[in-house]
C-alpha positions in Angstrom: 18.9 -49.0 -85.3 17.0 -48.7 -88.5 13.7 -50.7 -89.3 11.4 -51.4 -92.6 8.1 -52.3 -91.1 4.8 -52.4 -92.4 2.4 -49.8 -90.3 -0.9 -52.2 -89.4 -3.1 -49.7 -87.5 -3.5 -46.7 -85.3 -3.7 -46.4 -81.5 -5.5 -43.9 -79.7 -2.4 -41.5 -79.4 -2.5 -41.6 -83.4 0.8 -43.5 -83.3 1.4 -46.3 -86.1 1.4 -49.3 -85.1 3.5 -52.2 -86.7 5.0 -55.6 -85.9 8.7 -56.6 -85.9 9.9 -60.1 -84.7 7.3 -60.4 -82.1 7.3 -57.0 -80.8 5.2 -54.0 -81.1 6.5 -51.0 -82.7 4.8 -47.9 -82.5 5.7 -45.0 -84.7 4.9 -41.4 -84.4 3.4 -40.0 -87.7 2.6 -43.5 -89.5 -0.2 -44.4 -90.6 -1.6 -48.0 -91.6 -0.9 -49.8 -94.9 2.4 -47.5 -94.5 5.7 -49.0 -95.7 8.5 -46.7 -93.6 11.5 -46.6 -92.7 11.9 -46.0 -88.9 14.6 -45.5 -86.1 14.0 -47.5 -82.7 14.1 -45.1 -79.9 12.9 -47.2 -76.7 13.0 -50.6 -76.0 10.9 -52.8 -73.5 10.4 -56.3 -73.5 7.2 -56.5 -75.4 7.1 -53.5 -77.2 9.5 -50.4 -78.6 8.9 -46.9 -80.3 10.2 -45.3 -82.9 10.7 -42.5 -85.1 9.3 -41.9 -88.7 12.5 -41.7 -90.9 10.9 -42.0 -94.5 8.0 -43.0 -96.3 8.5 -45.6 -98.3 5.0 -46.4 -99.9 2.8 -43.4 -98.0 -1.0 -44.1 -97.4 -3.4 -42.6 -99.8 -5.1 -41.2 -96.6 -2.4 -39.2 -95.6 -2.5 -35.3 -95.8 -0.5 -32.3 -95.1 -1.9 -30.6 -91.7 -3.5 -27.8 -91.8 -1.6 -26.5 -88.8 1.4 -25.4 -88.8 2.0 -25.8 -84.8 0.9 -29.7 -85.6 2.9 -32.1 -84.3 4.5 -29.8 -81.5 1.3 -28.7 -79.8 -0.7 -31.9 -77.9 -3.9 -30.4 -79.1 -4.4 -32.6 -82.4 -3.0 -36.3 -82.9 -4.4 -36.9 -86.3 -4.1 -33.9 -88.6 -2.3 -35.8 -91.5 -5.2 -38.5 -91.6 -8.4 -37.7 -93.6 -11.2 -36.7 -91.7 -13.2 -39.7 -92.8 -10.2 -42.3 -92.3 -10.3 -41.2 -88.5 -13.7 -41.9 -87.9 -13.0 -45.1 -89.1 -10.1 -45.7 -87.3 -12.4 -44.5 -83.8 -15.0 -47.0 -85.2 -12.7 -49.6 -85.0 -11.3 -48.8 -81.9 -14.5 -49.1 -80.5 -15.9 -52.3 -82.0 -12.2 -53.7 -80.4 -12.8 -52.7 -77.1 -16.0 -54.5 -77.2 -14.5 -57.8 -78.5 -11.8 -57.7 -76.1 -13.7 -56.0 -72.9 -16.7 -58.1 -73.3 -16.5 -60.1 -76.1 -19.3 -58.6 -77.7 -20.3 -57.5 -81.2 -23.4 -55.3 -81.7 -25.9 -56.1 -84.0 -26.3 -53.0 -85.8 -23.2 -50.5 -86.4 -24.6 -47.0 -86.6 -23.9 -44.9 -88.8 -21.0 -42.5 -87.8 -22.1 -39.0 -86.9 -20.4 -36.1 -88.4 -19.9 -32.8 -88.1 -17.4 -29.6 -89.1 -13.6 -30.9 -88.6 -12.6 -27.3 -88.1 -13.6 -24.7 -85.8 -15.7 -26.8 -83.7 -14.0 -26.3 -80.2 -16.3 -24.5 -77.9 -14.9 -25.6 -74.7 -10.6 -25.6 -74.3 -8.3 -24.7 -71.5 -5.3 -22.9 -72.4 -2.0 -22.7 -70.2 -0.6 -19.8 -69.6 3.3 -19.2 -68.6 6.0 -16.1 -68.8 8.9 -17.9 -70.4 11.0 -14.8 -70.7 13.4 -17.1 -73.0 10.7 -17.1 -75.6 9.5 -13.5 -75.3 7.5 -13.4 -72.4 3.9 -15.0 -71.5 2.5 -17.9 -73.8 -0.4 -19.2 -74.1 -2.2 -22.3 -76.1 -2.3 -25.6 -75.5 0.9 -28.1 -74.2 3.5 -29.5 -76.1 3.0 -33.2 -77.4 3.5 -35.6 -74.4 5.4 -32.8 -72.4 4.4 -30.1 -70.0 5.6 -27.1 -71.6 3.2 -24.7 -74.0 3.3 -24.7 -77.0 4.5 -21.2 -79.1 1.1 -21.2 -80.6 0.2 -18.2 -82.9 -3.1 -19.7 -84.2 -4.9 -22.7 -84.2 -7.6 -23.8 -86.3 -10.0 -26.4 -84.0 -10.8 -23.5 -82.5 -13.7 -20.9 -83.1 -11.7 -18.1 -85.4 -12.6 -15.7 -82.8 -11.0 -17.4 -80.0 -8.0 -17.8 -82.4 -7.2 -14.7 -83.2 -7.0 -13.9 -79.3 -3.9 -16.3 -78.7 -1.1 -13.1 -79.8 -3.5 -10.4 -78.2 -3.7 -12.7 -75.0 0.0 -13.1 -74.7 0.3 -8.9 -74.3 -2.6 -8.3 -72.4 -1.1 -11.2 -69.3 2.2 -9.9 -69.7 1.2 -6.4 -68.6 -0.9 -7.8 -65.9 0.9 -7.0 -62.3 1.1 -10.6 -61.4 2.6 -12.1 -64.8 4.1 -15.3 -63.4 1.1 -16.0 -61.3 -1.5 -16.3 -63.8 -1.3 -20.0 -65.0 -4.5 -20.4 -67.0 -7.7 -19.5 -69.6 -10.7 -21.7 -69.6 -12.5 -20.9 -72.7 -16.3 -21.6 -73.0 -17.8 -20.1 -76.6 -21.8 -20.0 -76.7 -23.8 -19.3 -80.0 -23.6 -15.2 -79.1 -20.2 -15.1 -76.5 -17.1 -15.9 -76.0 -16.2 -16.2 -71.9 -12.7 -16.5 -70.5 -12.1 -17.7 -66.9 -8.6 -16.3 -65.8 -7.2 -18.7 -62.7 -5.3 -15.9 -60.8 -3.3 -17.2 -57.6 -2.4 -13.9 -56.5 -5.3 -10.8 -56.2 -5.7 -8.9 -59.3 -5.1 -4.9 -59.5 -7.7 -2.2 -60.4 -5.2 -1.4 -62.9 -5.3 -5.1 -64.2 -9.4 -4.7 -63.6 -9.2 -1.9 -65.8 -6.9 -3.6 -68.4 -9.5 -6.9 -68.8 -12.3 -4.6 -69.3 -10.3 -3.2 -72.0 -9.3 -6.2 -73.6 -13.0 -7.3 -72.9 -14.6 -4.5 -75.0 -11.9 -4.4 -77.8 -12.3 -8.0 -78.5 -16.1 -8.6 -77.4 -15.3 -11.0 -74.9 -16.6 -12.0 -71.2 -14.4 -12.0 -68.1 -15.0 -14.2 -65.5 -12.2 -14.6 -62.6 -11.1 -17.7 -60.8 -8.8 -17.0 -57.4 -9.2 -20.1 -55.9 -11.4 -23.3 -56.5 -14.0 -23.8 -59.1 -16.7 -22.6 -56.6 -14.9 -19.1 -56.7 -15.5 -18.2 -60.6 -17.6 -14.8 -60.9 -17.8 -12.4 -63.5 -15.6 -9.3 -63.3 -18.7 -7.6 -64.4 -22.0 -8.6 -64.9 -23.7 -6.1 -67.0 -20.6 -5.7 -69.0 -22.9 -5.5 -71.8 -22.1 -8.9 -73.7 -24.6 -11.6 -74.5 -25.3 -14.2 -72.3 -23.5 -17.7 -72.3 -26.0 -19.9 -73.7 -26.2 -22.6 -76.7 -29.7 -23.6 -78.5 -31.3 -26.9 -79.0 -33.6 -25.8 -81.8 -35.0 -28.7 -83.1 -36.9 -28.7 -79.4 -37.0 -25.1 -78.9 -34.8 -24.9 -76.0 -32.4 -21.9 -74.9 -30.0 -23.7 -72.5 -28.0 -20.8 -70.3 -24.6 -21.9 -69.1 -21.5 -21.2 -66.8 -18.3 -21.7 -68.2 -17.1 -24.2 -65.7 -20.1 -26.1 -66.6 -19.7 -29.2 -68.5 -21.4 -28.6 -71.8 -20.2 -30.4 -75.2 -17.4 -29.0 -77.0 -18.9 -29.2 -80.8 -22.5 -27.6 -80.5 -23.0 -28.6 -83.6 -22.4 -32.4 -83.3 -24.5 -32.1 -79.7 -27.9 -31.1 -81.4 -26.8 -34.2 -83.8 -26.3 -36.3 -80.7 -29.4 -35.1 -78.9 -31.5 -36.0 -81.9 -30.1 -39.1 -82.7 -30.5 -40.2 -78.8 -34.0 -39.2 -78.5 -34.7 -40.9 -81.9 -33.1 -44.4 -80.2 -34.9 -44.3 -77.1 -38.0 -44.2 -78.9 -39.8 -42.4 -76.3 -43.7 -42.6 -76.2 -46.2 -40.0 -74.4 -46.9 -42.5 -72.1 -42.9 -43.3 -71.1 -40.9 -42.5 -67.7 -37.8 -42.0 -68.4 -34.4 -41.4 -66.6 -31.7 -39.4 -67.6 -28.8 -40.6 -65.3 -25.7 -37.8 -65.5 -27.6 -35.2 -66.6 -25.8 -32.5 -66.4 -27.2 -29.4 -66.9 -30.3 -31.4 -68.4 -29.0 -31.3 -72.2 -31.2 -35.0 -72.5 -33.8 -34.2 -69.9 -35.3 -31.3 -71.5 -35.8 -32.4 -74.8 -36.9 -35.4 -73.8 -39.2 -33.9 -71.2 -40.9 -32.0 -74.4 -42.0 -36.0 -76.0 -42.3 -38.2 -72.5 -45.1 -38.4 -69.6 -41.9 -37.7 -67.0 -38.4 -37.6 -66.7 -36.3 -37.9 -64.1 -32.6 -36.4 -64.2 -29.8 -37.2 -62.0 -26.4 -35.9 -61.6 -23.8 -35.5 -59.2 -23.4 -31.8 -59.0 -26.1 -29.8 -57.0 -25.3 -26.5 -59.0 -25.7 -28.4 -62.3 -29.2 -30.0 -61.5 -30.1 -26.2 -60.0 -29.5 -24.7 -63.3 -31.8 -27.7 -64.7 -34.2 -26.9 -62.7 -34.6 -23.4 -63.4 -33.9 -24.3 -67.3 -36.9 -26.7 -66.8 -39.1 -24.2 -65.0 -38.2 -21.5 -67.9 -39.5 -23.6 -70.8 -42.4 -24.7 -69.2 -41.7 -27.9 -68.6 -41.4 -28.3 -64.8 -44.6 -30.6 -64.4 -42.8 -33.1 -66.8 -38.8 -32.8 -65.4 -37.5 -33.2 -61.9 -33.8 -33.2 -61.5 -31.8 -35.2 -58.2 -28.4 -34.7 -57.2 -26.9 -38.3 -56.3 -23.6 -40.0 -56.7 -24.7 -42.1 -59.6 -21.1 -44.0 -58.7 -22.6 -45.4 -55.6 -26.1 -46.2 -56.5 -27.0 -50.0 -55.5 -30.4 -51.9 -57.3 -32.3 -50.5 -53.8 -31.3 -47.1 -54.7 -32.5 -47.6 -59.1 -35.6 -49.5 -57.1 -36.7 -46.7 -55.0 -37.0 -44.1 -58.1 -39.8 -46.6 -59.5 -39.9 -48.2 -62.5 -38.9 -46.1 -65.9 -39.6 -47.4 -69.3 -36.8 -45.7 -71.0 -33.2 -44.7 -69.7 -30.5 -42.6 -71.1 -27.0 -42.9 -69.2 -24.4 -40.0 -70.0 -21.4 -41.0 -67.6 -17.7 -39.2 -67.3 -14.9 -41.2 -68.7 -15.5 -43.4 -65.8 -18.1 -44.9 -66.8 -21.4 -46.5 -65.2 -20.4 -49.6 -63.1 -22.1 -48.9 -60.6 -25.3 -48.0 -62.4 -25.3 -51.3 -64.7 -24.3 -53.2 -61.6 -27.5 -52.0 -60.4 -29.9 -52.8 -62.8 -29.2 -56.9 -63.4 -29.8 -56.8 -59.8 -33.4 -56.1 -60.9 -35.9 -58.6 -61.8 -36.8 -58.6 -65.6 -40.2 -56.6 -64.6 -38.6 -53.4 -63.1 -36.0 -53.0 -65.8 -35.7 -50.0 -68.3 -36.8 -51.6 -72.1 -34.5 -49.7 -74.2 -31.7 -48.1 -72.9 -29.1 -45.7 -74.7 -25.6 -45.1 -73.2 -23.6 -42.0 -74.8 -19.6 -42.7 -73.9 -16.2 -40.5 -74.0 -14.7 -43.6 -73.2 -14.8 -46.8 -75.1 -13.5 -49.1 -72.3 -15.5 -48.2 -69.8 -18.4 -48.3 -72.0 -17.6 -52.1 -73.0 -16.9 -53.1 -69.7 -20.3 -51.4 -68.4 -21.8 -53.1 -71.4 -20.6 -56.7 -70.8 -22.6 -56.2 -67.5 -25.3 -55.7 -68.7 -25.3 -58.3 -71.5 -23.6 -60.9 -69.7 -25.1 -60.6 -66.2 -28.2 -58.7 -67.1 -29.8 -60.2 -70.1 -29.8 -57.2 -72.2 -28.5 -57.6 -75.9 -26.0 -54.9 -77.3 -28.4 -53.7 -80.4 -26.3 -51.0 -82.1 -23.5 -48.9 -81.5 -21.6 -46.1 -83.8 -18.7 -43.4 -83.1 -19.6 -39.8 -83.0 -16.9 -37.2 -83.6 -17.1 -34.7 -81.5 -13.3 -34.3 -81.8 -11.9 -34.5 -85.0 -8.2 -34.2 -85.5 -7.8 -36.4 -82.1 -7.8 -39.6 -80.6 -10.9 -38.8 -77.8 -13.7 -41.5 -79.2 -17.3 -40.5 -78.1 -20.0 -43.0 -78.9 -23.2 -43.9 -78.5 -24.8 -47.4 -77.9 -28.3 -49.2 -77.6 -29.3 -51.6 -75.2 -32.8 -54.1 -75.4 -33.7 -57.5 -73.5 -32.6 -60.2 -75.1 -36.0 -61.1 -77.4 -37.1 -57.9 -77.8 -37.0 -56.1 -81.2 
């Protein structure tokens, strides 16, 4: 069956979405203020999806991808959109979430944060698989909404360099003595390096040894091996001659060394925004204690360590607050920067009361969000409460729910909020917001 429909918005899978005798269509590859023509597909009682027949009256906005594996591979949702109309789109996705999580509106909407829309991927992990039907091994990214991989020859969200490896990649794990048993590439790209973590479930050759460090010199890359759980990644060789895995905050002269299972941001470019832009928030005075709650490798702490009296960092992962530490004790800021591991997702108002008061907080959570953390603090009284706080999100529901909390339980007022895009081309929203008491400002 054959529909005309109107497309109204987007969702976050970059799907049209239109109305059609009290249902909700959605429509791969439309885009809103679209007139289409489209074919129903499946059916459920308060919604259906379709496919994109013709264009009728096509959006200004749209544009011809720049990829030509778009559309097949899951990597991108949003390729034929603008850059600038999918910011817009994530901005209104999150000031929705807010109305219908919390029903909140924030007083200020910040600007939106920008940075390259190409080439920006530092962090990405690639499936590999021999699929002797197409050839032999591939390797890129999964198909759109399926579990196969995608016949990827390029792909341009990624660093050129790491690009151009997807053909050579394919020959050098197809030659490897264990083929069918190699099932991944995490990819981690600093400002001097390019490291790739090979998951290997059965032991590796000295022939295969020999072949990576091959591979490695030819295409100036870093080998790291994974045989079992994250805890067992290891270089393949550690004076292999190849820079080490680090990116810079500049603006606060910081060198911040990384492993590539780390969690580090994927555009380095829109992270120094973000760190900036954070600090600039908060405020922070020489006088302020400050917390930085998921700190990860300290990415917040440090710079913020280089402007307040003390700052406290918490995170979940011992190895990640080690590596803080030592980062802190490197710059010369260890006096000023202590780092905890706790899990911040079972943290009670004894726990936030026990770390004494801080005048400032920064909260950098998973997709999960804080409950547990803004939970915690309207349990304080007024007097022990952070006076500013800035929450940086990957995930707009969680951050309205934690934020409806705070403001409804917890007398703090949602002052501003903006997207960041830190992943152009999909539908991940990252986001940043700003918390006060109510009457202050």
């Amino acid at each position: 069956m054959e529909l005309e429909l109107t497309i109204e918005s987007l969702d976050l899978d970059a799907r049209g979405v239109a109305q059609h005798e009290g249902k909700t269509i959605f429509v791969e590859g439309a885009l809103p203020g679209e007139l289409i023509t489209a074919r129903l597909q499946r059916r459920k009682p308060s919604y259906a999806t379709a496919k994109l027949v013709s264009l009728r009256r096509p959006s200004s906005q749209r544009t011809t991808p720049r990829c030509p594996h778009f559309g097949v591979c899951g990597g991108c949702a949003m390729q034929h959109l603008v850059p600038q109309a999918q910011v817009a789109v994530k901005q209104r996705v999150l000031e929705e979430a807010f109305w219908q999580v919390g029903q909140l509106r924030p007083t200020q909407i910040l600007p939106a944060m920008h940075g390259p829309n190409w080439e920006y991927r530092r962090r990405a992990r690639l499936t590999a698989r021999l699929v002797p039907k197409k050839g032999g091994m591939l390797v890129g990214f999964r198909e759109r909404k399926s579990s196969y991989v995608a016949d990827m020859v390029e792909c341009h969200v990624l660093p050129r360099q790491v690009s151009d490896l997807l053909l050579p990649l394919r020959e050098l794990l197809g030659g490897l003595s264990c083929p069918d048993r190699l099932p991944q590439i995490e990819v981690a790209v600093g400002d001097h390096t390019v490291a790739l973590v090979l998951r290997h479930l059965e032991p590796l050759t000295e022939t295969d040894h020999a072949q990576l460090r091959a591979f490695g010199q030819k295409w100036d890359v870093q080998w790291w091996l994974q045989p079992k759980g994250p805890d067992t990644v290891h270089r393949l060789d550690p004076n292999d001659g190849t820079a080490e895995l680090a990116y810079a905050l500049p603006e606060f002269g910081l060198h911040m060394p990384f492993r590539p299972t780390d969690f580090t941001q994927v555009n380095h470019e829109i992270n120094r925004a973000l760190v900036s832009r954070a600090l600039s928030l908060l405020d922070v005075q020489p006088t302020d204690r400050v917390a930085d709650l998921f700190c990860g490798l300290g990415n917040f702490s440090l710079p913020l360590a280089t402007q307040a009296r003390e700052v406290v960092g918490v995170e979940g992962s011992a190895a990640l607050t080690e590596r803080a530490t030592e980062a802190a004790e490197r710059h010369g800021l260890a006096q000023r920067a202590s780092f905890a591991t706790t899990n911040l997702f079972d943290i009670d108002a004894n726990w936030l009361r026990e770390q004494g008061r801080f005048d400032r907080m920064l909260i950098d959570p998973p997709r999960e969000g804080a409950q547990a953390l803004a939970q915690a603090l309207v349990a304080l009284p007024d007097a022990e409460r952070p006076t500013r706080i800035v929450y940086v999100s990957c995930n707009p529901a969680t951050l309205a729910r934690d934020a409806a909390i705070l403001v409804h339980q917890g007398a703090y007022a949602l002052r501003a909020a903006g997207v960041v895009n830190m992943f152009p081309h999909t539908g991940h929203v990252e986001s940043m917001a700003v918390f006060e008491p109510v009457g202050a400002g």
